[in-house]
C-alpha positions in Angstrom: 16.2 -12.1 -144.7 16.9 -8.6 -145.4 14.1 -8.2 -149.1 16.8 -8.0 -151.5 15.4 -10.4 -153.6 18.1 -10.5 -156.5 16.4 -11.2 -159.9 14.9 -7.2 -161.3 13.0 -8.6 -163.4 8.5 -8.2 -162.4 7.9 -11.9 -162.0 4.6 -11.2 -161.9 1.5 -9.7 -160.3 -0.2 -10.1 -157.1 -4.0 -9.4 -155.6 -5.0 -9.3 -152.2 -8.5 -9.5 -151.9 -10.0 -8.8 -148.3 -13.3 -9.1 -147.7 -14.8 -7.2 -144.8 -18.4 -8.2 -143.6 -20.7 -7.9 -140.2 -24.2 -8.9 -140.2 -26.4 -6.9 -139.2 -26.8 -6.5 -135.8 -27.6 -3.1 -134.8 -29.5 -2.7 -131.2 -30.8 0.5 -129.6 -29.4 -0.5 -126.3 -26.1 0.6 -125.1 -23.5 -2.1 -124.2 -25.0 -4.8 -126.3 -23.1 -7.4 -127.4 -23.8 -6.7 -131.4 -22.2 -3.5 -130.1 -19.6 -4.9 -129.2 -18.8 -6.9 -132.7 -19.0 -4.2 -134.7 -16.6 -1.9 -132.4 -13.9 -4.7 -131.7 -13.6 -4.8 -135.5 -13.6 -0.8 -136.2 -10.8 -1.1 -133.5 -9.1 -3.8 -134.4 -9.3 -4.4 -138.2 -11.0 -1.3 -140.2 -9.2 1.6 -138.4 -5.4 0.1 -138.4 -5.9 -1.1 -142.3 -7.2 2.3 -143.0 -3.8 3.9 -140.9 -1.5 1.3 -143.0 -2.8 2.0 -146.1 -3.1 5.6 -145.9 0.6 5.8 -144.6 1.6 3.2 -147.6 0.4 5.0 -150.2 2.4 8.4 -149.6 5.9 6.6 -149.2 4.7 3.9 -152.1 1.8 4.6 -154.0 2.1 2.9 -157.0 2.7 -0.3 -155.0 -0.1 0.2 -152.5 -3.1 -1.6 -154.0 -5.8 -3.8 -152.2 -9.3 -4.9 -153.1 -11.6 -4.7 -150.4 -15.1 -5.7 -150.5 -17.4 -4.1 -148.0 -20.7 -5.6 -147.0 -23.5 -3.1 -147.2 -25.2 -4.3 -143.9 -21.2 -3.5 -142.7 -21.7 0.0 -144.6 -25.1 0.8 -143.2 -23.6 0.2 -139.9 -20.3 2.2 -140.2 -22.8 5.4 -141.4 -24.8 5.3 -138.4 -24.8 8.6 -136.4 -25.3 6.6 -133.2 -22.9 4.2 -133.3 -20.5 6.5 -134.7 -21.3 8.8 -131.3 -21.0 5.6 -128.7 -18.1 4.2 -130.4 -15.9 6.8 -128.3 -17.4 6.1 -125.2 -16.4 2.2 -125.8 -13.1 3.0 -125.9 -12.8 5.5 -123.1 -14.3 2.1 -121.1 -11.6 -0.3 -122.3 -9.3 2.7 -121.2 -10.9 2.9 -117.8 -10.2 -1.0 -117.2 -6.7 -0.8 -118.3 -5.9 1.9 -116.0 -7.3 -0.4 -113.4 -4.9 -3.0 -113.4 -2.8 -4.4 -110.8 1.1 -2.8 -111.6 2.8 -5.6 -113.9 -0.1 -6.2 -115.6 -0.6 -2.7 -116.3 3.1 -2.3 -117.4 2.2 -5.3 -119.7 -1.0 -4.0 -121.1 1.2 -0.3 -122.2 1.0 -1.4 -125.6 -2.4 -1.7 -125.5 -3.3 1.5 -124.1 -1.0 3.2 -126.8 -3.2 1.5 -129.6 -6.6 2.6 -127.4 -5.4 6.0 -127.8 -4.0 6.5 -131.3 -7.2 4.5 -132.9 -9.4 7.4 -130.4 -7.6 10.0 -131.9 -7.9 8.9 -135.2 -11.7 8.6 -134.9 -11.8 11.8 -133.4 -10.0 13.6 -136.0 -12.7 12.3 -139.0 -15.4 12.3 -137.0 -16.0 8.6 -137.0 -16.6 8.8 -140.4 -14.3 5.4 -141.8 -16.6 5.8 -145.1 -15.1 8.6 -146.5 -11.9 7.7 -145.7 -12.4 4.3 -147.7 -14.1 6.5 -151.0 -10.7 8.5 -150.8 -8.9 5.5 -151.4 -11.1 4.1 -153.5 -11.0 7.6 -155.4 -7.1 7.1 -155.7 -7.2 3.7 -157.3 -4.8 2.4 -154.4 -8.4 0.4 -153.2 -10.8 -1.1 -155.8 -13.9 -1.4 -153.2 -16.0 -4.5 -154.2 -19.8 -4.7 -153.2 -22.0 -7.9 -151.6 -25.0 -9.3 -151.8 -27.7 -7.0 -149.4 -27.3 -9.0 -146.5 -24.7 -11.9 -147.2 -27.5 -14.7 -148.5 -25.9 -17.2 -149.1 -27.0 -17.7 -153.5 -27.2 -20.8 -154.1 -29.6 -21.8 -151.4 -31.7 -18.8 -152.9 -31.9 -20.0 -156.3 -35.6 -21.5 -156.7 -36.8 -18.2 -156.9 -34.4 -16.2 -158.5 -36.3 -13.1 -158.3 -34.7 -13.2 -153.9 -31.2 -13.4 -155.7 -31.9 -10.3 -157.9 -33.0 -8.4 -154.8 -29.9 -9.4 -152.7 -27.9 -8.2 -155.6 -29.4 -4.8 -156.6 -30.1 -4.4 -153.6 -26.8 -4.2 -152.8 -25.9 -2.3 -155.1 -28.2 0.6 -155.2 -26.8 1.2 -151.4 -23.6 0.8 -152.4 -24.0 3.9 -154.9 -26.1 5.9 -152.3 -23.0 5.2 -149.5 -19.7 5.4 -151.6 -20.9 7.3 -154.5 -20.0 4.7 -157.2 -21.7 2.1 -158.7 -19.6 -1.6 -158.3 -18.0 -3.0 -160.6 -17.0 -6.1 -158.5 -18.8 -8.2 -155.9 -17.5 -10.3 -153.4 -20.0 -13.1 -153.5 -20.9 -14.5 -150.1 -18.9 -17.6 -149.1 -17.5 -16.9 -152.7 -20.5 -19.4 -154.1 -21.5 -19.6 -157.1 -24.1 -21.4 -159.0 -25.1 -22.1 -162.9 -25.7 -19.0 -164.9 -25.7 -16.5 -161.6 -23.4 -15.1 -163.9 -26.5 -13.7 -165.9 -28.7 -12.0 -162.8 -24.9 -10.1 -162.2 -24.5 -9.0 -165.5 -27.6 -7.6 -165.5 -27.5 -6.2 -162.6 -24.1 -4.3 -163.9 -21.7 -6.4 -162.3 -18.6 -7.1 -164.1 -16.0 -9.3 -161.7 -16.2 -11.8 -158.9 -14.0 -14.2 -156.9 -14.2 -18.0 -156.7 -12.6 -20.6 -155.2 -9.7 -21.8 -157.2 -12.0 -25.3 -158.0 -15.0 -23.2 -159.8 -12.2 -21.8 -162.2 -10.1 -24.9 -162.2 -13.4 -26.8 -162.5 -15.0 -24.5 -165.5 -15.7 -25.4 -168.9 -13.8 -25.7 -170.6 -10.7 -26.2 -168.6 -9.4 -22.6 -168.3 -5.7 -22.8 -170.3 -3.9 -20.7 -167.5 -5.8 -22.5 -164.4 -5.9 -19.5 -161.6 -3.2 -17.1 -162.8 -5.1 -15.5 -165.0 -9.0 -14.5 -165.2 -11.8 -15.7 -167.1 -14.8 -14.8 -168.5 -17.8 -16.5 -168.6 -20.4 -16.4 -172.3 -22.5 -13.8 -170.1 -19.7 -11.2 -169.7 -18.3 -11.4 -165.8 -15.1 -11.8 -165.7 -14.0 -14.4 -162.2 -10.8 -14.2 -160.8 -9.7 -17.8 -158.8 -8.1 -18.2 -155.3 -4.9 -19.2 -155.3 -4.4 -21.7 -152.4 -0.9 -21.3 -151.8 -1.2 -17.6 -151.6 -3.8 -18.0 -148.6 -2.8 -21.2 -146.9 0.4 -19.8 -144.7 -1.5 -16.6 -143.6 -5.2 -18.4 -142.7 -3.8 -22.0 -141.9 -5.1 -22.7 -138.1 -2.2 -25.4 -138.2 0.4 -24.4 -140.3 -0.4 -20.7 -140.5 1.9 -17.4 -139.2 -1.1 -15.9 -137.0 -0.1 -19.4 -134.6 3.2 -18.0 -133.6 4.1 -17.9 -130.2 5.0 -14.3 -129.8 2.0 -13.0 -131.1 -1.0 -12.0 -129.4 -3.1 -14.1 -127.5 -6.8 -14.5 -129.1 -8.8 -16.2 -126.4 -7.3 -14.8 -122.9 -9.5 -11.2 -122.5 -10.0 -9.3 -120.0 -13.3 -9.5 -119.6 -13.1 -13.0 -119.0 -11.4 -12.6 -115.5 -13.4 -9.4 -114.4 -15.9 -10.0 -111.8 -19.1 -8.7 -113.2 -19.9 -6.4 -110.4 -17.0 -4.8 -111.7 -18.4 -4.8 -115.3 -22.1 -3.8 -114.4 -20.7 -0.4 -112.8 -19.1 0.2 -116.2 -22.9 -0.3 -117.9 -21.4 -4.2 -118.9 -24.4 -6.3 -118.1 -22.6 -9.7 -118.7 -19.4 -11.1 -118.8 -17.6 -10.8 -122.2 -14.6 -10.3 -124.4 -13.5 -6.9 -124.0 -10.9 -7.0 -126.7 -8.3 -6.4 -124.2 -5.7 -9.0 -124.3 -2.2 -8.8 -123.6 -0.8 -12.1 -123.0 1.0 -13.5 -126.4 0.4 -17.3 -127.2 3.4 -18.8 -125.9 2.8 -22.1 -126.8 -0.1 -23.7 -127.7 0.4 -26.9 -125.2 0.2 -23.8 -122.2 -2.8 -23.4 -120.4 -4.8 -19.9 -121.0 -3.7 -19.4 -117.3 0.0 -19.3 -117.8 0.6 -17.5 -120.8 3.7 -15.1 -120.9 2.8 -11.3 -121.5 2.8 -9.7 -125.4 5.8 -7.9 -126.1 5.3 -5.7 -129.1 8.5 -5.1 -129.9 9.0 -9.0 -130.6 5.9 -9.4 -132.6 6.6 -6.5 -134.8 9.6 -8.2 -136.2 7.9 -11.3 -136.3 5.3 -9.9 -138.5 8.2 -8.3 -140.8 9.5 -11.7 -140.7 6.5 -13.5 -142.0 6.1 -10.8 -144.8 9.5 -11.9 -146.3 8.8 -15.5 -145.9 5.4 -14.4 -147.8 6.7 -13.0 -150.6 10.1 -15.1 -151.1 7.7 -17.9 -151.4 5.4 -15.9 -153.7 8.4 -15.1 -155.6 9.4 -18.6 -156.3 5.9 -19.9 -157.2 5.7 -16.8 -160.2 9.3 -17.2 -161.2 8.3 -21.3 -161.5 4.8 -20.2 -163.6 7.1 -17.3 -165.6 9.2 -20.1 -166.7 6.7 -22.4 -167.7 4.8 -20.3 -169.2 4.5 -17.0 -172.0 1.9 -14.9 -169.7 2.6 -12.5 -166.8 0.8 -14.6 -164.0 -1.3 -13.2 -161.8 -1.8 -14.9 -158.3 -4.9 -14.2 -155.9 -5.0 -13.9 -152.1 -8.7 -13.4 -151.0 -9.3 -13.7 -146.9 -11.9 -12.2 -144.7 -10.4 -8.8 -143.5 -11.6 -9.3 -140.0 -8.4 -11.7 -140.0 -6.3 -8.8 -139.9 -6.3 -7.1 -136.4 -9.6 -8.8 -135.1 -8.0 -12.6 -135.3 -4.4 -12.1 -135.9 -3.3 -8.6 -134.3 -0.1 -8.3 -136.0 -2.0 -8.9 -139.4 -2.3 -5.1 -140.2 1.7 -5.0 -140.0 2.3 -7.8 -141.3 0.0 -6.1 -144.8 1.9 -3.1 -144.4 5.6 -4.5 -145.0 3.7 -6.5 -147.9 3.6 -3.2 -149.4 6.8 -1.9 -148.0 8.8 -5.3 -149.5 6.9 -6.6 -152.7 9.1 -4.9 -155.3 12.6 -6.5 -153.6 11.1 -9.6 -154.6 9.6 -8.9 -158.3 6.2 -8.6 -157.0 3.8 -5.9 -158.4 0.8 -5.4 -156.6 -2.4 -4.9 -157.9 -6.1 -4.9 -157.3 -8.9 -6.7 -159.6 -10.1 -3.0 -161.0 -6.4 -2.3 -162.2 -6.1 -5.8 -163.8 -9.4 -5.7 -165.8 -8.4 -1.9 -166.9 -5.6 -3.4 -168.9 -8.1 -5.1 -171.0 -6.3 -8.4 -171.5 -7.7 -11.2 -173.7 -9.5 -14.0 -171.1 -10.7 -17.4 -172.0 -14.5 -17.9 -172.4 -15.2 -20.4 -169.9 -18.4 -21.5 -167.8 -17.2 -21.2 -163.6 -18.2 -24.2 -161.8 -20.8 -24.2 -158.7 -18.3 -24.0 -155.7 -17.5 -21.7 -152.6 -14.8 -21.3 -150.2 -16.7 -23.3 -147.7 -15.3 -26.3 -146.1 -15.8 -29.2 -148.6 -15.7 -26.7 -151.2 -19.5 -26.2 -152.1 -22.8 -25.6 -150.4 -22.7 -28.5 -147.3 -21.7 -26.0 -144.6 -24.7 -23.3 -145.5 -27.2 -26.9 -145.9 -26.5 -29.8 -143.5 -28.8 -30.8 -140.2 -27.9 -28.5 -138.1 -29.0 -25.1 -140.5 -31.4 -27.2 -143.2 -34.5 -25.6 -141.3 -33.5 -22.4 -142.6 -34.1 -22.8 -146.6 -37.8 -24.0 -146.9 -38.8 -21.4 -144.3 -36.6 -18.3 -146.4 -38.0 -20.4 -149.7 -41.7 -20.2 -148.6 -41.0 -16.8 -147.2 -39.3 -15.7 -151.0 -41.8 -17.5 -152.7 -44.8 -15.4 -151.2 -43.0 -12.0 -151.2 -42.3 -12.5 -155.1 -45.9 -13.2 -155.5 -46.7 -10.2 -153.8 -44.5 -8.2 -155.6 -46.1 -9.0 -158.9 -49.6 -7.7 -157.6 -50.7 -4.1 -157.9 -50.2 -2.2 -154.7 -50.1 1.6 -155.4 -50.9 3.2 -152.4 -48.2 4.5 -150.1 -49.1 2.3 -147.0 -48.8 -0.5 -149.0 -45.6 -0.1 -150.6 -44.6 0.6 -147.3 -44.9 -2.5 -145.8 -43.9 -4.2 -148.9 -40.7 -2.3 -148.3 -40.4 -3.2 -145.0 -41.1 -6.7 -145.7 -38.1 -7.1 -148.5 -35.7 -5.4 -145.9 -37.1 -8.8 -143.0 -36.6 -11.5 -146.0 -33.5 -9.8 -146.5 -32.4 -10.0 -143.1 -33.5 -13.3 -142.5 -31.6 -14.6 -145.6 -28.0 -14.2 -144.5 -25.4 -17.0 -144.7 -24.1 -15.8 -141.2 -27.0 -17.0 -139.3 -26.6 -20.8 -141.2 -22.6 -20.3 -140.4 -23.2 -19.7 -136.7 -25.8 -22.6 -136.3 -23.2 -25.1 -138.3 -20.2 -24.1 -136.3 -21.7 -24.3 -133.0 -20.8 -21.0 -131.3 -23.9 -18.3 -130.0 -26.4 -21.1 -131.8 -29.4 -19.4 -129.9 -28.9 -16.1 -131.2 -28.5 -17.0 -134.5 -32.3 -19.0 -134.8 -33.4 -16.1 -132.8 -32.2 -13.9 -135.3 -34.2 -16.0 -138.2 -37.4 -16.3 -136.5 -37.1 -12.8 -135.3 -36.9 -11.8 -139.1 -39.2 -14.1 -140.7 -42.1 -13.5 -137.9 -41.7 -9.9 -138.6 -42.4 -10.8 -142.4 -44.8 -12.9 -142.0 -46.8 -10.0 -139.9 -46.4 -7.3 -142.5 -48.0 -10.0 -145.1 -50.8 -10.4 -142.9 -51.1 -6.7 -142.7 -51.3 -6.7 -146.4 -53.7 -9.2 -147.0 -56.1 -8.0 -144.2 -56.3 -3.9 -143.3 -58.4 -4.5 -140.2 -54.9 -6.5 -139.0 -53.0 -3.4 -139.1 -50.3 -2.6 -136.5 -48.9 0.4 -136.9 -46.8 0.5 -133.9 -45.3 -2.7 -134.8 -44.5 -1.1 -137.5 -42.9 1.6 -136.4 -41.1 -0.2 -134.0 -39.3 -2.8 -136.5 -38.9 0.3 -139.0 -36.9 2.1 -136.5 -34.5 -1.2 -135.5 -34.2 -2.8 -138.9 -33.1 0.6 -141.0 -31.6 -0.5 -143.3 -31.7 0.0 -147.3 -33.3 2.8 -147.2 -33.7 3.5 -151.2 -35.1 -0.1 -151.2 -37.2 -1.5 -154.7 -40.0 -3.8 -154.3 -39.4 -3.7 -158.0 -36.2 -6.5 -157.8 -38.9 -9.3 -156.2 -40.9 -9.0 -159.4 -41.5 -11.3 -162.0 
């Protein structure tokens, strides 16, 4: 398939959405393995989509558009002067064990080295700071950069006290303003869920589009004329933009989908498995890990981990080219099928977590980039939700329905007996702190631990701890991470009610490792 699709004519438009997240994790202690989630994804995902958009937009700019959302828990990690000085250092590690290797596997692992390199250059030459880089684009209307609730609560869940949603959402977006510059326009709401008039806290919090599932657009009331191809908005004034599910299903399938091809990189066979960890200790590793160096490809999928073939690069390049044609010749076909039936310009929407592309499927940046190479062969015009909205077309008044992108398609993943515990105890926990709020503390100690306090409930409220405990992977960390937050909350509380309970080291202490949101307003909790 050589991208000479043959009709000229724009068939019609489409959005990739992306939505980059991390919670967050930030320790004071080198090596840790938060460390090491944040830098495999800066590695892996945020640096090569940066490259590929950046080197898009010269050759193709009006083509090169993407919406991105970025957490601001991911944001308030990415600004960091520490981690942006250790990140080198990581790599310069991963480069020490490479070098290390027996011959073939060395000559195997070549690729890999390359990438080690070009991504530390690229660092080096912005001085780590990925931020800017993303407000340039942003700038340039090639990225329309979406915001997210404070710390990825999950909404509905939050909803008795509505006052917790109003602070995960300005929240939010008073850092997004103080990072990038801009005030959002767009949110990426977490797990994409939605519940009955939300709509109303975003509006007045200035928030003008979101993303559902295609079921809380197909689902609204009434039933939207144009189904997902094209948005709506609801009687409060946010306009929601619905997934399209056969614009997601061949890219994030775990069955069906290209990231399960043979010749691409293997996911689960790392290095750091099959070190010994003497070997990682003298490099400051204090456990055995994923290093994020793999260099076997999949192979098949009935072959053991131990008997994969090596990665070629050269093989999964094309591949990746490959699947892009497939992508869009399919995409093609579905808008000439909806032109046909119809007297719009549909519109079709492609939103998947960004750490997807690079982190979980290597070849995914490339596999982006000859999305914007090829669109226009096949009649495809690429856009981002920004763009669309600027056009100020005519939407249907419609009422979303309560939904997510979860599996089941509502709130059962984020509420279920394994992760239930968690919403009476960040309920009680909201409950108090909007009480609280509402009283009048005007001295600056107070206000101080009532600021600290939000950024605790805050912390303790995200949908990734409930997601880990559901799935079953790193399930101790995750209830640690609650109960590490809520103690903290409960402490400062304590230290409200009662001066003579005062700990001011405490204080210091959980100042200095939960910075984050540090324009916070006590102000959002009140009644």
């Amino acid at each position: 398939m050589n991208g000479n699709y043959p009709n000229k004519k724009i068939l019609g438009k489409l959005a990739i959405v992306l939505h980059a997240h991390l919670p967050y994790v930030r320790k004071n202690e080198k090596n840790s393995l938060e460390e090491d989630w944040l830098f495999q994804a800066i590695l892996e995902c945020y640096i090569p989509l940066l490259q590929v958009i950046e080197s898009s937009q010269k050759e193709n700019p009006l083509n090169t558009k993407l919406t991105i959302s970025l957490s601001p828990t991911l944001l308030s990690l990415l600004q960091n002067e520490k981690i942006q000085e250790a990140f080198p250092s990581w790599i310069k590690t991963r480069m020490y064990f490479l070098n290390d290797l027996p011959p073939k596997e060395k000559v195997a692992a070549e690729f890999l080295m390359r990438n080690l390199n070009d991504k530390y250059l690229y660092w080096q030459k912005h001085y780590g700071n990925l931020i800017n880089r993303f407000k340039i684009l942003n700038q340039s209307g090639n990225l329309d950069i979406l915001t997210c609730a404070a710390t990825h609560g999950y909404l509905p869940i939050l909803r008795e006290n509505p006052e917790t949603v109003r602070g995960q959402i300005n929240t939010a977006i008073v850092s997004h303003k103080k990072i990038l510059g801009t005030d959002p326009l767009g949110i990426w709401l977490p797990e994409c869920a939605y519940y009955e008039n939300l709509d109303e806290i975003l509006f007045d919090s200035g928030i003008r589009y979101a993303v559902l599932d295609g079921h809380g657009i197909l689902n609204a009331s009434p039933r939207p004329r144009y189904g997902v191809y094209a948005p709506i908005c609801s009687k409060n004034g946010v306009a929601f933009f619905g997934r399209d599910s056969e614009s997601t299903l061949p890219v994030w399938s775990a069955k069906d989908g290209f990231p399960g091809d043979k010749v691409y990189r293997e996911f689960h066979k790392d290095l750091g498995w099959e070190l010994p960890p003497s070997k990682l200790k003298k490099q400051g590793i204090p456990s055995v890990r994923p290093l994020g160096l793999k260099y076997y490809k999949i192979t098949d999928e009935k072959v053991s981990l131990g008997n994969k073939d090596f990665y070629i690069e050269s093989e999964a390049k094309n591949k990746a080219e490959e699947h892009a044609d497939t992508y869009l010749l399919a995409r093609s076909k579905q808008l000439e099928h909806l032109s046909l039936s119809s007297s719009f310009e549909p519109l079709l929407i492609a939103p998947f977590d960004a750490e997807l592309f690079g982190h979980w499927w290597y070849e995914g940046p490339i596999f982006i980039e000859n999305i914007f190479k090829k669109a226009t062969k096949y009649s495809i015009t690429l856009t981002n939700l920004r763009e669309i909205l600027m056009q100020k077309p005519k939407l249907q008044i419609c009422d979303p329905s309560p939904s997510s992108w979860g599996q089941g398609g509502y709130h059962n993943y984020w509420l279920n007996d394994k992760n239930s515990w968690i919403v009476p105890e960040i309920t009680k926990a909201g409950t108090k702190f909007v009480d609280f709020c509402s009283k009048n503390f005007n001295d600056a100690f107070s206000i101080r631990l009532l600021k600290q306090a939000a950024r605790e409930l805050l912390l303790s409220e995200s949908s990734d701890w409930s997601f880990i405990l559901r799935a079953g992977t790193t399930t101790e960390l995750a209830k640690e991470r609650v109960e590490r937050h809520l103690f903290r909350f409960w402490k400062l509380i304590e230290m409200l009610k009662n001066s003579s309970k005062t700990d001011l080291k405490f204080l210091e202490m959980i100042e200095e490792e939960d910075k984050v949101f540090p324009d916070i307003k006590i102000d959002d909790w009140q009644k």
